[in-house]
KOLDREN-157435 format. One line per 3 residues: their letters; for each residue x, y, z of N, C-alpha, C. Coordinates in Angstrom, 3 decimals. Example, Ala and Ser with C-alpha at 12.3 -4.5 7.8 and 13.67 -1.06 7.14 Angstrom:
AS	13.190:-5.690:7.800:12.300:-4.500:7.800:13.200:-3.300:7.800 ~ 12.850:-2.250:7.080:13.670:-1.060:7.140:12.900:0.030:7.870
***
This chain:
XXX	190.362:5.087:114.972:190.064:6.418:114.516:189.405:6.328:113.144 ~ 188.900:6.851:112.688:187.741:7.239:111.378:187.452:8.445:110.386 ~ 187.787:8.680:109.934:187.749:10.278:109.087:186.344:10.674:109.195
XXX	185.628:12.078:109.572:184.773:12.415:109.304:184.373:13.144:108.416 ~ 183.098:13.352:108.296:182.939:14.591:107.316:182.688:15.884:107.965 ~ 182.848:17.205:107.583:182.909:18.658:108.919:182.868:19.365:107.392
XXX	182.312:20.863:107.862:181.792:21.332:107.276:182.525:22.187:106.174 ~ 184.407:22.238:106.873:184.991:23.218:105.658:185.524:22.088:104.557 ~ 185.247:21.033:104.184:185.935:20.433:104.126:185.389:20.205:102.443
XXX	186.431:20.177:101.260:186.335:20.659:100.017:186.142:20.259:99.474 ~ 186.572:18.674:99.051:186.139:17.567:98.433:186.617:15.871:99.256 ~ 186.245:14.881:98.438:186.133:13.725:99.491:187.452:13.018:98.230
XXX	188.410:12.281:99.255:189.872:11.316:98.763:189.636:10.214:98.488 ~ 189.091:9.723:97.265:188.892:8.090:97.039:190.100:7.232:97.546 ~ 189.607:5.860:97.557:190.836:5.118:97.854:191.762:4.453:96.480
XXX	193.115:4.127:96.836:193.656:3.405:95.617:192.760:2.371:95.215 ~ 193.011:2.395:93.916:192.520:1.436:93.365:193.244:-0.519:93.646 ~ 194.806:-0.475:94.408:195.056:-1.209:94.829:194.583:-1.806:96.606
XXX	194.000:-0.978:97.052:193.352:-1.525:98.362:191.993:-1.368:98.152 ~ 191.821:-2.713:99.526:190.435:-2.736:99.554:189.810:-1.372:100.907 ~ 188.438:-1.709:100.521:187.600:-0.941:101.098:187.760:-0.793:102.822
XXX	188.510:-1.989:103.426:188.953:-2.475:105.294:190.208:-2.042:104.936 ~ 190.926:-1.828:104.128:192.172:-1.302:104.164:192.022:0.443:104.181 ~ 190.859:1.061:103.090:191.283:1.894:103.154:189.951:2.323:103.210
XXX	189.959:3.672:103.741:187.825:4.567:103.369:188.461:6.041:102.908 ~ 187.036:6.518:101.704:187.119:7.499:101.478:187.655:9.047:102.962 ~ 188.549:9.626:102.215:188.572:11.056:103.444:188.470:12.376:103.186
XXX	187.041:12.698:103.313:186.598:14.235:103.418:187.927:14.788:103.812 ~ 188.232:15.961:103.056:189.326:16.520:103.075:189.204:18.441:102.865 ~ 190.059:19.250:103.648:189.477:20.646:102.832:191.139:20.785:102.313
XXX	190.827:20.876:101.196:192.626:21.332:100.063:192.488:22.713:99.283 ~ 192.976:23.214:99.884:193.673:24.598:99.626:194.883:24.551:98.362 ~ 195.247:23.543:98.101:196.052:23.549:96.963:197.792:23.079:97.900
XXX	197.564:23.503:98.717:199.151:23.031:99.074:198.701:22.174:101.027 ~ 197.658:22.507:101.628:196.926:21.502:102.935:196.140:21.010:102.998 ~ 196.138:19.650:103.132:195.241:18.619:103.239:194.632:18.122:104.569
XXX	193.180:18.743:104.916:193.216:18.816:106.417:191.979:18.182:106.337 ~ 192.088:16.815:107.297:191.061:15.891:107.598:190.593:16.332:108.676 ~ 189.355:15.548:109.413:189.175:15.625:110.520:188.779:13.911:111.258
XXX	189.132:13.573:112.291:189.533:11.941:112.632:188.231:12.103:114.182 ~ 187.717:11.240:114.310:186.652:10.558:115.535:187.371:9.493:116.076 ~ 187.634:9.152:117.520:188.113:7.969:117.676:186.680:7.881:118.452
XXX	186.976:6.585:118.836:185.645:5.625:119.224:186.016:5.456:120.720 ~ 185.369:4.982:121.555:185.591:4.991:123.169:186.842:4.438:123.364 ~ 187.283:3.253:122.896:188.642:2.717:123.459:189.855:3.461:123.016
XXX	189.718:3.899:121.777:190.657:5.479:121.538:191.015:6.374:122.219 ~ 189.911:6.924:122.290:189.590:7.996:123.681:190.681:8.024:125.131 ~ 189.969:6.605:125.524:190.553:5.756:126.682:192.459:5.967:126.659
XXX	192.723:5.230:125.617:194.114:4.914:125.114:194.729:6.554:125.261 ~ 194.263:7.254:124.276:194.838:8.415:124.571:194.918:9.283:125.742 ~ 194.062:9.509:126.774:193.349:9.619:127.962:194.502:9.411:129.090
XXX	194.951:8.192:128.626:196.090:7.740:129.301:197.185:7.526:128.960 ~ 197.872:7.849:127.528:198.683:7.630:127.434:199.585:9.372:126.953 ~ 198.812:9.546:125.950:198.413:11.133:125.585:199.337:10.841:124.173
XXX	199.570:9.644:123.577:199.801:9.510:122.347:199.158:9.268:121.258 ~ 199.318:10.336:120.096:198.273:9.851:118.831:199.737:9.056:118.076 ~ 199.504:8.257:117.182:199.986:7.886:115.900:199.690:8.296:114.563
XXX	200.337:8.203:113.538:200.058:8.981:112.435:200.626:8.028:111.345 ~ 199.713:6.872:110.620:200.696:5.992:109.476:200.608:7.079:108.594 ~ 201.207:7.017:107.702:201.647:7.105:105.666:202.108:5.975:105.407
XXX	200.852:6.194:104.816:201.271:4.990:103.229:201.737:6.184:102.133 ~ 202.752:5.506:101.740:203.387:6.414:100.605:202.544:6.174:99.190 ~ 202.639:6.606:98.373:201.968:7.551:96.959:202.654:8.454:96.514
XXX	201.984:8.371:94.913:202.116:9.518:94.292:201.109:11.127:94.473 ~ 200.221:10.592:95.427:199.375:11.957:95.354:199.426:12.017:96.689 ~ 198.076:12.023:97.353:197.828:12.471:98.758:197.730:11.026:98.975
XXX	198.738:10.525:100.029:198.857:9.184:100.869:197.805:8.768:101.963 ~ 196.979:8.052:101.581:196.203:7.194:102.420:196.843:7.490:103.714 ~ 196.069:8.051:105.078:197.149:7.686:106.759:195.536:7.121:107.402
XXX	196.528:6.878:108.739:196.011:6.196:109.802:196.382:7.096:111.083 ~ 195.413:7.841:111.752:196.011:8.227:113.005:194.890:7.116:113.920 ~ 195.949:7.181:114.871:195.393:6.134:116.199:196.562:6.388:117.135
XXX	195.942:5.701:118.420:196.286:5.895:119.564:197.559:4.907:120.052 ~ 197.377:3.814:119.371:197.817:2.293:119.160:199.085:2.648:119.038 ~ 200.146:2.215:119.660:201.930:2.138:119.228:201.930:1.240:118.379
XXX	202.820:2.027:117.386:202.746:1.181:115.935:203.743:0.284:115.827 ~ 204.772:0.156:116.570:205.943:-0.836:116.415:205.915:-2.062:117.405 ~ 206.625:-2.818:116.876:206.680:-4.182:117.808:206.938:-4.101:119.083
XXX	206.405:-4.738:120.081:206.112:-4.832:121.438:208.164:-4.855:121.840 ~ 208.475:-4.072:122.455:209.852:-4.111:122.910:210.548:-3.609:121.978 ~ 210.490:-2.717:121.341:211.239:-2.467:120.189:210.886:-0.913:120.308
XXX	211.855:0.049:120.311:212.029:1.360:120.780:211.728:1.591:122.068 ~ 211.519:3.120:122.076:210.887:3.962:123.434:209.471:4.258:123.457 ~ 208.578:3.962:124.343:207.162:4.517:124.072:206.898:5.318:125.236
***
């Protein structure tokens, strides 16, 4: 998945200054002062994944401001380890 840019969207979320650029990308964002609303593209095998499974994921990385995430389709925990 990928953050896009869309048209309500208010200003753009640099990344920490502790990750790199494959860790993290800028995210067009529209902030109202209290919602932070991205908008995410997945790419064909995304698509696919969800298509069939009908699960998104959602990381946080924790912070002091607005936390770097990751949505994807991908189960985020170790193979055998919970319910999916």
């Amino acid at each position: 998945m990928k953050p896009i840019s869309f048209p309500e969207q208010t200003q753009v979320l640099k990344k920490p200054s502790s990750m790199t650029d494959e860790e993290c990308t800028p995210l067009p964002v529209y902030n109202d002062g209290k919602n932070s609303i991205s908008c995410w593209r997945g790419g064909f095998r995304d698509r696919l994944r969800f298509l069939f499974t009908g699960k998104m994921w959602l990381w946080v990385i924790s912070g002091s401001s607005q936390p770097p995430v990751l949505v994807t389709p991908d189960y985020p925990f170790p193979k055998g380890k919970g319910k999916a």
